[in-house]
C-alpha positions in Angstrom: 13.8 -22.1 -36.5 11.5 -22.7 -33.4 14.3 -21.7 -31.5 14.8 -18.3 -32.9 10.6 -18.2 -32.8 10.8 -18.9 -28.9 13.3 -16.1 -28.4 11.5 -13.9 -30.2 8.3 -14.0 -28.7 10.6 -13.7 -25.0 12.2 -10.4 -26.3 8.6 -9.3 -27.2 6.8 -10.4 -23.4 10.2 -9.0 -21.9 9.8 -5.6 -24.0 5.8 -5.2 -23.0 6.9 -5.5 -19.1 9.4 -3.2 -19.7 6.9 -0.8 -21.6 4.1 -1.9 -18.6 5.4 0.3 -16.2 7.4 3.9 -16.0 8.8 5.6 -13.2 9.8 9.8 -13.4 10.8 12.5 -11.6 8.9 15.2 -12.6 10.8 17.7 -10.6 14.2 17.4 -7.8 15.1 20.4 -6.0 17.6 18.5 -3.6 20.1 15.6 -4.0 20.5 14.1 -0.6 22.9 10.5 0.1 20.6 7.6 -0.9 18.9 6.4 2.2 19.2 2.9 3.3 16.3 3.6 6.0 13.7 0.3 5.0 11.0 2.7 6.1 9.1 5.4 3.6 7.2 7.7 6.4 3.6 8.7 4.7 3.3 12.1 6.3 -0.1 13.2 7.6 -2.5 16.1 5.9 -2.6 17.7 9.4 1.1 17.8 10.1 3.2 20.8 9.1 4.9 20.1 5.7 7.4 22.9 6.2 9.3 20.2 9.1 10.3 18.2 6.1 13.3 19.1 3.1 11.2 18.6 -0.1 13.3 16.0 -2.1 11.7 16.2 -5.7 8.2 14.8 -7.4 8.2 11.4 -8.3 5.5 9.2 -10.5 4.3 5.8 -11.5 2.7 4.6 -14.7 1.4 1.2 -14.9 -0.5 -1.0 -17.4 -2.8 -4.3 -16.8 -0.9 -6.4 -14.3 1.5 -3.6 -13.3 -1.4 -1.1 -12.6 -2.2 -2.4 -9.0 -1.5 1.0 -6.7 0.8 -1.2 -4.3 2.9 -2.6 -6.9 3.3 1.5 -8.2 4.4 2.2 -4.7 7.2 0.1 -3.6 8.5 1.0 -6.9 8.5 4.7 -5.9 9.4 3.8 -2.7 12.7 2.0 -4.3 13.2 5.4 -6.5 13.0 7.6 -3.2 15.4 6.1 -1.3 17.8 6.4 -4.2 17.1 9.9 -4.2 18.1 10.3 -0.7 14.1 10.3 0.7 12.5 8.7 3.4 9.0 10.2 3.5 6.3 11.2 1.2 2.5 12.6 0.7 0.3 12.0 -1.8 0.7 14.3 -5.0 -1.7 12.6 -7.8 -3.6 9.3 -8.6 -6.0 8.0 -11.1 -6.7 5.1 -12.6 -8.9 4.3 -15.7 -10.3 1.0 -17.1 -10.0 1.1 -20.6 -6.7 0.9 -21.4 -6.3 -0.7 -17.6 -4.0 1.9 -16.4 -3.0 3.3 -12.7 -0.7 6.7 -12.4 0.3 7.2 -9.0 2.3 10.8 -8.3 4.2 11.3 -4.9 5.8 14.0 -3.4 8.6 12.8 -1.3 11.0 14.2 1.4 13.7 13.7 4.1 13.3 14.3 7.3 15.0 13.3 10.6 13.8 10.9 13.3 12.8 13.3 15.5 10.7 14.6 12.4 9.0 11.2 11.5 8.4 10.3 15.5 6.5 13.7 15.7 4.2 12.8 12.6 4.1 9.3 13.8 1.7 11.2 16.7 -0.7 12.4 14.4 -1.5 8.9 12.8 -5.1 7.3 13.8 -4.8 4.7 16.9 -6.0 1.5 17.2 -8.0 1.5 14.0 -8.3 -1.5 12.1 -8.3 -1.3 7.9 -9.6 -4.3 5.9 -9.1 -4.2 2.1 -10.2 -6.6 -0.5 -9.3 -5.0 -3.9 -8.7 -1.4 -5.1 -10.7 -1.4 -8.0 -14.8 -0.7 -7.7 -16.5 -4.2 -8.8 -19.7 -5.7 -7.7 -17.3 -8.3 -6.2 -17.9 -8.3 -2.0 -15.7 -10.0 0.5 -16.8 -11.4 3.9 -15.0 -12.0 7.1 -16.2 -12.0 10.4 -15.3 -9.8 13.7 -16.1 -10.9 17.4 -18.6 -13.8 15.3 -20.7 -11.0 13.5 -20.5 -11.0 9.9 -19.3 -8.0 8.1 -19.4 -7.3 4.0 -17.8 -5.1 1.9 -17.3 -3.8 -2.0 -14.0 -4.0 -3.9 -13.0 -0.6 -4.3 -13.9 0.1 -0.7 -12.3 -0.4 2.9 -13.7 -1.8 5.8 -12.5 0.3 9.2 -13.1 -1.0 13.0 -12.3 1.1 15.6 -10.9 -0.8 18.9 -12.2 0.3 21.9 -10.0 0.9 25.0 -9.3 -2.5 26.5 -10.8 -4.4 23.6 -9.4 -7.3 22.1 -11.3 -8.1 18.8 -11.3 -10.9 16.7 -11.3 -11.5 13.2 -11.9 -14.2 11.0 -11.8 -15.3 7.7 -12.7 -18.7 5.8 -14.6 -20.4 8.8 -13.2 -23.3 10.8 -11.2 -24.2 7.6 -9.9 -20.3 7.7 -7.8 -18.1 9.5 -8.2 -15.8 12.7 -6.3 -13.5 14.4 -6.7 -11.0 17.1 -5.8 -7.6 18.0 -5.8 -5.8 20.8 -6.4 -2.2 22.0 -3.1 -0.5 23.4 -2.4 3.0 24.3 -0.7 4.8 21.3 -0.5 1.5 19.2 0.0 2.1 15.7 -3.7 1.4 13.1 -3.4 -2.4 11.8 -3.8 -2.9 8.0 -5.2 -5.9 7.0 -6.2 -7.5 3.5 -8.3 -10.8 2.8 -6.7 -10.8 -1.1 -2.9 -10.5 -2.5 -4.1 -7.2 -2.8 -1.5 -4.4 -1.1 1.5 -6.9 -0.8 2.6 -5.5 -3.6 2.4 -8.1 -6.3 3.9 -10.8 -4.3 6.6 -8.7 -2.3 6.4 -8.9 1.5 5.9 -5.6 3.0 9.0 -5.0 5.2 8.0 -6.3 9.1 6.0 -9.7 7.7 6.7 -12.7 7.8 5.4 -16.0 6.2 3.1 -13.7 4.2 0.7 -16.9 2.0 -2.0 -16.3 -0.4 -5.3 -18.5 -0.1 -8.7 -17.7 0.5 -8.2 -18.4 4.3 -5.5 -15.9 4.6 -5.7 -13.0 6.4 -2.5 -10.8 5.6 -0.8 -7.6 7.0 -0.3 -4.3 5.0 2.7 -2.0 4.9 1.6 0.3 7.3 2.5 3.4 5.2 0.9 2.0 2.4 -2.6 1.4 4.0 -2.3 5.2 4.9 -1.8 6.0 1.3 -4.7 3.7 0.5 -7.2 5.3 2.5 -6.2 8.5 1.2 -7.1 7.3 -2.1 -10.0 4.4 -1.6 -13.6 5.2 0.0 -14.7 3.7 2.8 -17.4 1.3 3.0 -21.1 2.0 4.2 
């Protein structure tokens, strides 16, 4: 009888998870061959939309553990590729507390590399993004750059803009901690950086990182197309 109870109660946690989070598509125009490209291009406000085929609208529902944006976004990211895309811009998000609850909406496309290269341009150099959670809390996080100490609020991002020829360092967790340094180079892609688990995507390792590890010393690296989304959808700290 306690066998049957224990299988049971698995069926139930395994039908909540299953219930936790939803992925549409609220609307496909196009069906285009599933792309195996590892990337998922977030296309800039500024560049001109008509350069890209629109693919469809896709959107993400999740519930308590499942409601974290990054976790909602490799799952669309997963569902775009299937549907033949390999970039996207930000359609819809909002999140509420009670029920704990995150809907993230994308609109996704497929464009060429000569497409992605040229909206690649229009991304922010050499800026530096710090997150610590996405949710607004009276929780703060503290790390330090070139030895001064800098604070933030969950629910905001920290950004640091390197200065030509700067190398600037960054630290987290003392002595005991970590530190790592980054250095100004012409046309080098922004650097995305979170002191929690928080945009990794519940545990996945964004695709370019390796021997991602979570501890209070950690400093870890964000999918770069992710902490453009973030931004977009986060407000940055005083």
């Amino acid at each position: 009888m306690k066998k049957y109870s224990i299988l049971i109660l698995l069926f139930v946690i395994l039908g909540n998870s299953v219930d936790a989070q939803t992925i549409e598509i609220l609307k496909q125009e196009s069906i285009a061959t599933k792309s195996n490209d590892e990337d998922f291009s977030f296309i800039e406000p500024i560049t001109d939309i008509n350069l890209f085929n629109y693919v469809g609208t896709i959107r993400a529902t999740g519930l308590d553990r499942f409601a974290k944006i990054d976790v909602l976004f490799f799952k669309l990211k997963e569902k775009a590729h299937e549907l033949g895309a390999n970039c996207f811009k930000l359609s819809d998000f909002s999140q509420t507390d009670v029920p704990r609850q995150s809907v993230l909406a994308l609109d996704v496309y497929q464009a060429s590399d000569s497409i992605v290269n040229l909206n690649f341009e229009n991304h922010a150099k050499n800026v530096i993004y710090i997150f610590g959670d996405e949710r607004k809390t009276n929780d703060k996080y503290t790390f330090k750059i070139d030895n001064v100490k800098k604070e933030f609020t969950a629910g905001t991002y920290f950004r640091y803009e390197n200065k030509v020829g700067q190398e600037v360092k960054i630290n987290k967790g003392g002595l005991a901690g970590m530190t790592i340094w980054i250095k100004w180079k012409e046309n080098k892609p922004s650097s995305f950086l979170t002191l929690t688990g928080f945009g990794l995507g519940g545990g996945q390792v964004p695709y370019g990182t390796v021997g991602v590890a979570f501890n209070t010393g950690r400093i870890n690296r964000v999918d770069g197309n992710l902490g453009h989304l973030l931004i977009q959808v986060m407000e940055k700290s005083e």
